[in-house]
N, C-alpha and C positions, 0 to 999 in steps of 0.2 A: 107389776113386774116390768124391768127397763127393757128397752128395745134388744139390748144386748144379751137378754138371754132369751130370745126368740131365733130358731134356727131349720133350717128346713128338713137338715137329717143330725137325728143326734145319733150317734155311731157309741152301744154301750158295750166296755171292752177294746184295750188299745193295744194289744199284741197284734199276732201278726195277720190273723184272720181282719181286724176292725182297722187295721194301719194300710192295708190293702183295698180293703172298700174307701176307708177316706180318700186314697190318692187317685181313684177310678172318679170318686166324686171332686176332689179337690180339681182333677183336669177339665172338669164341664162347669166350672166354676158356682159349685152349688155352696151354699152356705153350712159347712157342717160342723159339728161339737164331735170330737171324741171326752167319753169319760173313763178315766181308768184308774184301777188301785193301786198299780204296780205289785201284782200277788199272781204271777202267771203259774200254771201248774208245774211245767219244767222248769219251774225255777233252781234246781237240784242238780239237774243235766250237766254235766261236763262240756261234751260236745253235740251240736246236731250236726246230722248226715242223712247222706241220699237229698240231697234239694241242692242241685247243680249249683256253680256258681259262690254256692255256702259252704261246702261239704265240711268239717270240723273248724268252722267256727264257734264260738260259743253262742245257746241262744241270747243272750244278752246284747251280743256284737250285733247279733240280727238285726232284734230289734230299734236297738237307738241307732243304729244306721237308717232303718227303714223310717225310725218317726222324726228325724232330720230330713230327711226327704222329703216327705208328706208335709210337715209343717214347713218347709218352704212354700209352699198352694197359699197365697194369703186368706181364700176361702178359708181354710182348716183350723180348727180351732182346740187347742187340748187342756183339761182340765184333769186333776191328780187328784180322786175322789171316788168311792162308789156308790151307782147309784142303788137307792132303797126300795124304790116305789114307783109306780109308773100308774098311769091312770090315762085312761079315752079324755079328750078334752072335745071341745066345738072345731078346732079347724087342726085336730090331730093328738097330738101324744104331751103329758106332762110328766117330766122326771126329776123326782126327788132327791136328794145325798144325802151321804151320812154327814155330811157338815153343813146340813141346812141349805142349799142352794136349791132353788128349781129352774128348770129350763122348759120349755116347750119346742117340740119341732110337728111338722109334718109327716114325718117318715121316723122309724126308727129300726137300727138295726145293731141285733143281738148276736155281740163275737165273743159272746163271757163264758166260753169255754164249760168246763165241767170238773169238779170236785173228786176226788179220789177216796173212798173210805178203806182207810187199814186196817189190816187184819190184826187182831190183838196179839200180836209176833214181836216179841222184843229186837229191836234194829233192823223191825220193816221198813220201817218211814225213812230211818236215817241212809239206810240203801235205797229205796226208790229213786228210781233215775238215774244209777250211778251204776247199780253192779245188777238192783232186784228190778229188771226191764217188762217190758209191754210189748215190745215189737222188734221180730228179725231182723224187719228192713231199715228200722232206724239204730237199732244198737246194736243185732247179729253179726255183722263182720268184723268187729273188735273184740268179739268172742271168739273167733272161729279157732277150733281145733282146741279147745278147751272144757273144762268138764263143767255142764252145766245142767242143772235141777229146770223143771217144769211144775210149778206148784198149781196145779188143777189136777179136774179130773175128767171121765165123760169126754165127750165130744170135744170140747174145748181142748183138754188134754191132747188127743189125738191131730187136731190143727194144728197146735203150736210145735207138737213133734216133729208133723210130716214137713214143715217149713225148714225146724232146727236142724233137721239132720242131713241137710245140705250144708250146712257149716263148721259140725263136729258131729264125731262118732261116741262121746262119752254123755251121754244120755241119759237121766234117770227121771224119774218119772215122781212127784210126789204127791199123793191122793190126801192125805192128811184123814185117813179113814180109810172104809172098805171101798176097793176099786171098784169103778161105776164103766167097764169096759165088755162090749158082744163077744164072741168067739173069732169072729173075723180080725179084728179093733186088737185082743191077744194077739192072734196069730201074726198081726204088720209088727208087732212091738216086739217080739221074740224074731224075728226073722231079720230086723235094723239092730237087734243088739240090745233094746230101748228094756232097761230095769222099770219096775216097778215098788214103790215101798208106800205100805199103807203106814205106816208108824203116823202118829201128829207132829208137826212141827211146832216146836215152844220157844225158837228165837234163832236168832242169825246171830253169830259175831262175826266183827268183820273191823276192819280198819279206815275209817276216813269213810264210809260209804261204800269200803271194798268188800264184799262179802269172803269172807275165808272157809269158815265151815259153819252146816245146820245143825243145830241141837232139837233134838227129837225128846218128848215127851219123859219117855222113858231111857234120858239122858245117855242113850249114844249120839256121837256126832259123827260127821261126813264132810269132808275136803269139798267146796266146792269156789267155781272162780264167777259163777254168774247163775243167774233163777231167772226165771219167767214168771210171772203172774198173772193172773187176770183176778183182777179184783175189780167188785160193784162200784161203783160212782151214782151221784146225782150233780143236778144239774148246781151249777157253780152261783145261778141267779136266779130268784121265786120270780120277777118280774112278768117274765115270758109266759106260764103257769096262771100268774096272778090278771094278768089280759085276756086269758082264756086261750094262747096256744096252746095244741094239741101236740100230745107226747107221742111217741113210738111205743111199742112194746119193751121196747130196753131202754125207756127213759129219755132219748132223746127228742131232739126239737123237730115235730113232721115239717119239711119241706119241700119243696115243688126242685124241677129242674133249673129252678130261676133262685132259688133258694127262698122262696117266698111262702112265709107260715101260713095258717089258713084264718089267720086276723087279721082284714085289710091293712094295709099300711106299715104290716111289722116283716122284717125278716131275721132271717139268721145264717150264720155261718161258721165255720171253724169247728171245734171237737163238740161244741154243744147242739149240733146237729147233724152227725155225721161218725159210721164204725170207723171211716180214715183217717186214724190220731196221727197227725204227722204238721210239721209244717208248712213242705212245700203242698198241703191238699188244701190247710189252711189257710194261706195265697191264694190261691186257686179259688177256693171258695168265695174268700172276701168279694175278689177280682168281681164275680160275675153279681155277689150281692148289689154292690156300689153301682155296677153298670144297668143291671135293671130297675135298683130303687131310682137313678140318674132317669131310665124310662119310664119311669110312672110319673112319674115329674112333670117329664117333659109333656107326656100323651095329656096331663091335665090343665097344662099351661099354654101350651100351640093353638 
């Protein structure tokens, strides 16, 4: 292997969680690889919002503004690939791709987000990120005052409620089965207004990604301008898994307040370790990965 793919942090995943740790490292002038596929999860998104500064721009804009940036660092280094394999080496980490390269670094830290699994809903997928949302605070005010479906049930149900109904009063509720809701949990949903329909849902029409109305099993439909979901995910890369980091109960990557896995030398950051699916948490996160993987560095090198 040439001198040139030896590197001290290889950074896997180049959105905005890994674009942010490079440039924490790029300023302490560490030697680092970003590897990316260019296959980010919001790649569907319209606009992001809520992240100062960005507020409807597109994520895309984000991005290639942010790895313009960063690859100004001559430290920083980007590669358009993903990686497959990662293996403990002698003096750190060795990472494999799908187009046959390997790299070794020191450090390595995982911004490879997390996988989405759909529901078998005809024009789920093609509305995710657009009309069929995740989150109030980054898609709720482009709804607001609009009629909008909550496809859960249970607890989760009742969260994304008590959130929505600060932004519209047209409310319903979809269980896609028998409601999974106590007396009390009744009692908030009838006294906000908030329907309930167990019907199953068998598909979305919608336009362009815009949901119009649900089609329920038993083929009645319903006008609607926007759904909530929560749907299962795994994690986007076995790597993390395959080193032996430790998972969460809900799958994702255990980290520390440093974002630091519980496998020497490895971290993580952005949605693959973390309930706060957003952007600007994914900045945030990077920020502090880069600046502590930057201090372990350092503490071993001084």
């Amino acid at each position: 292997m040439n001198h040139d793919n030896n590197f001290e942090v290889i950074i896997i995943g180049g959105s905005y969680a890994g674009l942010s740790a490079a440039m924490a490292l790029g300023r302490s002038l560490r030697n680092v690889l970003i590897i990316d596929g260019g296959f980010p999860c919001n790649r569907q998104t319209p606009y992001s919002h809520n992240f100062i500064t960005h507020d409807g721009t597109t994520p895309a804009e984000i991005s290639e503004k942010a790895k313009t940036q960063v690859l100004n660092y001559d430290t920083v280094h980007f590669v358009k690939d993903f990686a497959i394999k990662g293996k403990k080496s002698a003096d750190g980490f060795r990472i494999s791709t799908e187009k046959g390269r390997e790299f070794t670094g020191k450090k390595v830290i995982f911004a490879t987000g997390i996988k989405d699994t759909m529901p078998d809903i005809d024009g789920f997928s093609e509305c995710w990120g657009i009309s069929v949302i995740h989150c109030p605070y980054c898609h709720g005010y482009e709804f607001k005052g609009k009629k909008t479906g909550i496809m859960a049930n249970g607890n989760t149900a009742i969260h994304v409620a008590s959130l929505v109904n600060n932004l519209t009063d047209k409310i319903v509720i979809l269980t896609s089965g028998k409601a999974d809701f106590d007396t009390e949990q009744l009692s908030k949903l009838q006294q906000n207004n908030i329907k309930v329909i167990e019907n199953e849902v068998s598909a979305i029409e919608h336009s362009n990604g815009h949901v119009n109305k649900i089609v329920f099993k038993n083929n009645k439909k319903m006008k609607f301008d926007a759904v909530y979901a929560a749907i299962p995910f795994e994690q986007h890369s076995e790597i993390p898994a395959s080193l032996g980091c430790e998972l969460t109960d809900r799958g994702h990557i255990k980290v520390d307040e440093f974002q630091k896995t519980s496998i020497e030398g490895v971290f993580a950051c952005g949605d693959n370790s973390t309930m706060m699916r957003s952007v600007a948490n994914a900045v945030a996160s990077g920020n502090i990965a880069g600046a502590m993987t930057n201090m372990e560095l350092t503490q071993e090198q001084f």
